[in-house]
C-alpha positions in Angstrom: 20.6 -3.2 8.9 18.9 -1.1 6.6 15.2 -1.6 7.1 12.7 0.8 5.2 9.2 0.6 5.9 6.9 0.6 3.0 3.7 2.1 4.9 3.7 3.7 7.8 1.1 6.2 10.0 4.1 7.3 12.0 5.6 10.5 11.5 8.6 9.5 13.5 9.9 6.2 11.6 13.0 6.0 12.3 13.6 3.9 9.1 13.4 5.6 5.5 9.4 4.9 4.6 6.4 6.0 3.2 4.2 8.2 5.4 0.6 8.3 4.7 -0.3 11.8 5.3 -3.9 12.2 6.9 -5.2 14.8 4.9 -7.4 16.3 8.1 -4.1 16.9 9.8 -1.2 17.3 7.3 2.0 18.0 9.6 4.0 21.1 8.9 7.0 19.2 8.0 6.5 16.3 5.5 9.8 13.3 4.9 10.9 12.7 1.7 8.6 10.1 0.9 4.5 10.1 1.4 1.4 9.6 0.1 -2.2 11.0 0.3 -5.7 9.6 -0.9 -9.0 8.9 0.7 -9.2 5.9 2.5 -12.5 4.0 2.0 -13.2 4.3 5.9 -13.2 8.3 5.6 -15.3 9.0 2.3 -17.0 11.6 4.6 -13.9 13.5 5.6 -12.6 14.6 2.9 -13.9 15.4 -0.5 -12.8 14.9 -4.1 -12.4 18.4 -4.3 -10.3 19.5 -1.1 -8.2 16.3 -2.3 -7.4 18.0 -5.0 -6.6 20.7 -3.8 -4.1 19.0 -1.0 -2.7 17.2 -4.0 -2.0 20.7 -5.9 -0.6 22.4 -2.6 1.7 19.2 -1.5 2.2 17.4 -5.0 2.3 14.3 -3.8 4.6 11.8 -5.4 2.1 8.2 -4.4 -1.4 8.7 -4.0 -3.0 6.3 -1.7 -3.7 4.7 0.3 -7.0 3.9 -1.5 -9.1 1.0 -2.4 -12.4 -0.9 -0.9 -13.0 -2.5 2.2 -16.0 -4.9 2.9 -16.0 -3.5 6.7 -16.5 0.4 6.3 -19.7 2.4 6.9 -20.3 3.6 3.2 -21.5 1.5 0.7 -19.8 -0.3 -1.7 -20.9 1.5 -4.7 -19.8 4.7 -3.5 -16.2 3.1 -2.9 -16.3 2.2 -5.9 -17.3 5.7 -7.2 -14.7 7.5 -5.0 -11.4 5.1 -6.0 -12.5 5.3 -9.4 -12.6 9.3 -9.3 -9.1 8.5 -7.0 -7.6 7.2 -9.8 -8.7 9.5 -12.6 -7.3 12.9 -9.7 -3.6 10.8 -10.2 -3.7 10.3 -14.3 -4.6 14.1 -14.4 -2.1 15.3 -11.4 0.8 12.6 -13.5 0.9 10.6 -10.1 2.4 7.5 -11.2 2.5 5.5 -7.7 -0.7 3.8 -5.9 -0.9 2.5 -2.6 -4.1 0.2 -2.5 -6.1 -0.6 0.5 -7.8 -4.0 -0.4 -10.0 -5.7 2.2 -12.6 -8.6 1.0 -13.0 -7.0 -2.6 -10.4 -8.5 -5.0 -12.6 -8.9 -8.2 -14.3 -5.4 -8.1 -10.5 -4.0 -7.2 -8.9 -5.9 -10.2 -12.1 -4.7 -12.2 -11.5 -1.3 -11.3 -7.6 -0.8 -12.0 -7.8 -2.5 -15.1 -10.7 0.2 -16.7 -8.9 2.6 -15.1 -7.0 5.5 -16.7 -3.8 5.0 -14.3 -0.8 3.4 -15.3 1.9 3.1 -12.8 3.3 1.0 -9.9 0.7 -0.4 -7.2 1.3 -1.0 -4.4 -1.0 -3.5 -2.4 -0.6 -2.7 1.4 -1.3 -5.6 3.9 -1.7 -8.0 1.5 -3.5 -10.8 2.1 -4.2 -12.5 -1.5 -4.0 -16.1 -2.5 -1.2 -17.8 -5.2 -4.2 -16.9 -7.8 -4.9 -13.7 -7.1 -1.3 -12.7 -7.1 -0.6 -14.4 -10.7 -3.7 -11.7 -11.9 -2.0 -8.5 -10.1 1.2 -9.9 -11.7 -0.3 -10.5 -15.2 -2.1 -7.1 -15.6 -0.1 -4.7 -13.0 2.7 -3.2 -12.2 2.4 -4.9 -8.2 4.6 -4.9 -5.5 3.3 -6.7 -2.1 3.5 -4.9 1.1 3.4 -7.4 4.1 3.2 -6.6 8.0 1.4 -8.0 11.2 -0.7 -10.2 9.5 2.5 -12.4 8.9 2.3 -13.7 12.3 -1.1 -14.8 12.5 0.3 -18.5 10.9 -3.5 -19.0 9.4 -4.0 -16.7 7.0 -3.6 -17.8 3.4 -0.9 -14.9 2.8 1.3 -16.7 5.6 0.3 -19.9 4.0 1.0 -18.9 0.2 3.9 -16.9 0.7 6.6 -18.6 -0.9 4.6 -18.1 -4.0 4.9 -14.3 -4.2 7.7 -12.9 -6.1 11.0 -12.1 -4.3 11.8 -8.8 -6.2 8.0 -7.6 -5.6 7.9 -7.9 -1.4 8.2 -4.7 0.7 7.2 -4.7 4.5 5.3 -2.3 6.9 4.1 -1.6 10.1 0.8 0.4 9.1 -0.7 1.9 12.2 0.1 -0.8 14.6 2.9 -1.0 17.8 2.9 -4.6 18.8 5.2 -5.4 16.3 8.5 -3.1 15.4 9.8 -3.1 11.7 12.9 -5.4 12.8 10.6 -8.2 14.2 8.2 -8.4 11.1 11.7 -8.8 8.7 12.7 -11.9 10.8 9.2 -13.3 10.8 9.1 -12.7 7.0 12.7 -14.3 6.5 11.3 -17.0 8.7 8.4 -18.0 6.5 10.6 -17.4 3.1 12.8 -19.9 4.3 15.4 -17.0 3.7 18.9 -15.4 5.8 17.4 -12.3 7.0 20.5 -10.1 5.1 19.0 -11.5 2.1 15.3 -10.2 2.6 16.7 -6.6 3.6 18.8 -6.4 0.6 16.1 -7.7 -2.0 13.3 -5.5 0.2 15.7 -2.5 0.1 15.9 -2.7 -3.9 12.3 -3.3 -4.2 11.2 0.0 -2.0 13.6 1.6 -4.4 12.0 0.4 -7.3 8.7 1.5 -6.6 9.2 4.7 -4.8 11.3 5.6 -8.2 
């Protein structure tokens, strides 16, 4: 089947994806999709600046992945500071493709996209929202839903809401883990949509397209 992973860390995917490039160690040889950004655990690796700059050298098609995260070392206002300024870098370099990185700050994230400058497709890896905070990315963005190992931890409230998300919106990853392979996390999704699993990879193989158009 033709699987294509939505967000991956592996250069080797044997599936058409999207790489996230880490900027301190950009390989040689780059596939045809990928995406670069400063994620809120590094703020102190990279710099707005050299960012830039990568962007400029590489011209990146997505930028990303990007966002907040309730966990990380720096604070939250500088996260803030730094996805703002994120966002401005991909109006200026006409990126028109954001992979967000969302992890216990939904309110300041939705805040922050809709003051924003960028207009474009979003998006949200390893989602993990509720029925209500889907209907708000769905009212004032362009979303699309990127779901992965957290679908097999039966508890969560994405596991428990997902019927609710949109059909044409859902891609799927593996991220940065290996205890599940791309083919296991279609059949749990098709297992908790309540969906044949030819029917996911079709409707998850037009919806990569869509965004990564």
């Amino acid at each position: 089947m033709n699987y294509k992973d939505a967000h991956t860390h592996n250069l080797k995917s044997a599936h058409e994806s999207i790489y996230i490039v880490p900027l301190d160690n950009v390989p040689s040889s780059l596939p045809t999709h990928f995406a670069m950004g400063i994620h809120p655990w590094y703020l102190d690796k990279t710099s707005l600046e050299q960012l830039e700059q990568i962007i400029q050298k590489y011209k990146p098609s997505i930028l990303g992945e990007c966002g907040l995260d309730k966990h990380c070392d720096a604070s939250l206002e500088e996260q803030k500071l730094i996805f703002e300024k994120q966002l401005n870098l991909a109006t200026e370099q006409q990126i028109n493709k954001l992979v967000v990185h969302n992890v216990g700050h939904h309110n300041e994230i939705i805040k922050i996209l809709k003051e924003s400058s960028f207009s474009g497709k979003i998006m949200f890896h390893d989602y993990s929202g509720n029925q209500d905070q889907t209907e708000q990315y769905e009212k004032h963005f362009d979303s699309f839903y990127s779901l992965g190992a957290r679908l097999f931890n039966t508890q969560t409230k994405l596991v428990q809401n997902i019927e609710t998300l949109p059909l044409d919106k859902i891609l799927l990853e593996t991220d940065d883990q290996t205890h599940y392979k791309l083919d296991e996390i279609y059949s749990q999704a098709a297992k908790l949509l309540k969906i044949p699993l030819r029917e996911l990879v079709e409707h998850v193989e037009q919806n990569f397209n869509a965004f990564i158009v």
